[in-house]
N, C-alpha and C positions, 0 to 999 in steps of 0.2 A: 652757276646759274645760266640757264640757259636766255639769249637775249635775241630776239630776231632782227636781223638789219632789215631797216627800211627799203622798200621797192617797190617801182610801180607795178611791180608781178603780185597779184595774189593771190599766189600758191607757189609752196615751197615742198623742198624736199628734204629728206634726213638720212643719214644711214650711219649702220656701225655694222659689226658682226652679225647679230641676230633679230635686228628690230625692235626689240621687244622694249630695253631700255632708253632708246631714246623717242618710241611713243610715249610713254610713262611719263618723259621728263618732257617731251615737247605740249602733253594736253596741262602740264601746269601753270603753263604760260598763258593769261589773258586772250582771248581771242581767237585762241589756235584751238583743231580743229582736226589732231593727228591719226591718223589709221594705218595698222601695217597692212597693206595689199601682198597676195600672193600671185592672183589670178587678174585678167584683165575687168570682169565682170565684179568683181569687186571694187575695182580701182575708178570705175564710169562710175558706179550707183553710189558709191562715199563722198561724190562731186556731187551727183545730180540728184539725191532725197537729203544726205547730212552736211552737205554743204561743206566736206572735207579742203579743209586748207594746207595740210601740209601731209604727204605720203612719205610712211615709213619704210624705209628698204632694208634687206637685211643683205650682207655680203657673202653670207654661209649660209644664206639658206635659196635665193637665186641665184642666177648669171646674168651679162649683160645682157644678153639680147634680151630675155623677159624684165629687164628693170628697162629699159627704154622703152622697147611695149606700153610697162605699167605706165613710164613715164608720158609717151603719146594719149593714153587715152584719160590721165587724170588732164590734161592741158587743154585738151579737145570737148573736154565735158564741162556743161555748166548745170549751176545748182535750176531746178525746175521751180522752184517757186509756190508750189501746192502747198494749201492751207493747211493740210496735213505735217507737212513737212514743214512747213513755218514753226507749227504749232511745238513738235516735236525737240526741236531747236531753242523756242523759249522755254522749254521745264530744263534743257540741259545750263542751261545760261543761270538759271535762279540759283 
C-alpha cells in the first residue's frame, strides 16, 4: 500500500520503469492527484486546470534532463482556481 509521507510540499513525485503503474496506484490514495507527464505542456496544465499533486515519471520511457524540465515546470505552476476547474474537480472527488 502505497502511504504518502507528510510535507509541507504539496506536490510529489513518483517513478518506476514506465509510469503507468505507479499512477494507478498513486490515484488510489485519498487526496492524490497523479498524472504521467511526457511533455512539459502537459506537466504546467495538470497543475494549473486538475490541480495535479503528484507527477508520474517513467525511467524507460524519459531521460533526466526531460524529468527535471517535467519536474521545474510542475513546481513553478499553480493550480488557476477557475470555476470551471473547481467544478471539474468536485465530480472527480464524489
Amino acid at each position: 500500500m502505497i502511504r504518502p509521507r507528510r510535507t509541507t510540499i504539496p506536490f510529489r513525485s513518483a517513478a518506476c520503469r514506465r509510469d503507468v503503474g505507479v499512477s494507478v496506484a498513486a490515484n488510489k490514495v485519498p487526496g492524490i492527484r497523479a498524472a504521467m507527464c511526457h511533455d512539459i505542456y502537459s506537466a504546467h496544465q495538470g497543475v494549473e486546470h486538475d490541480n495535479m499533486n503528484v507527477l508520474c515519471l517513467g525511467a524507460r520511457v524519459i531521460g533526466p534532463n526531460l524529468m527535471l524540465d517535467l519536474l521545474r515546470a510542475v513546481l513553478t505552476a499553480r493550480f488557476t482556481g477557475e470555476e470551471h476547474h473547481v467544478q471539474r474537480l468536485g465530480k472527480i472527488a464524489r
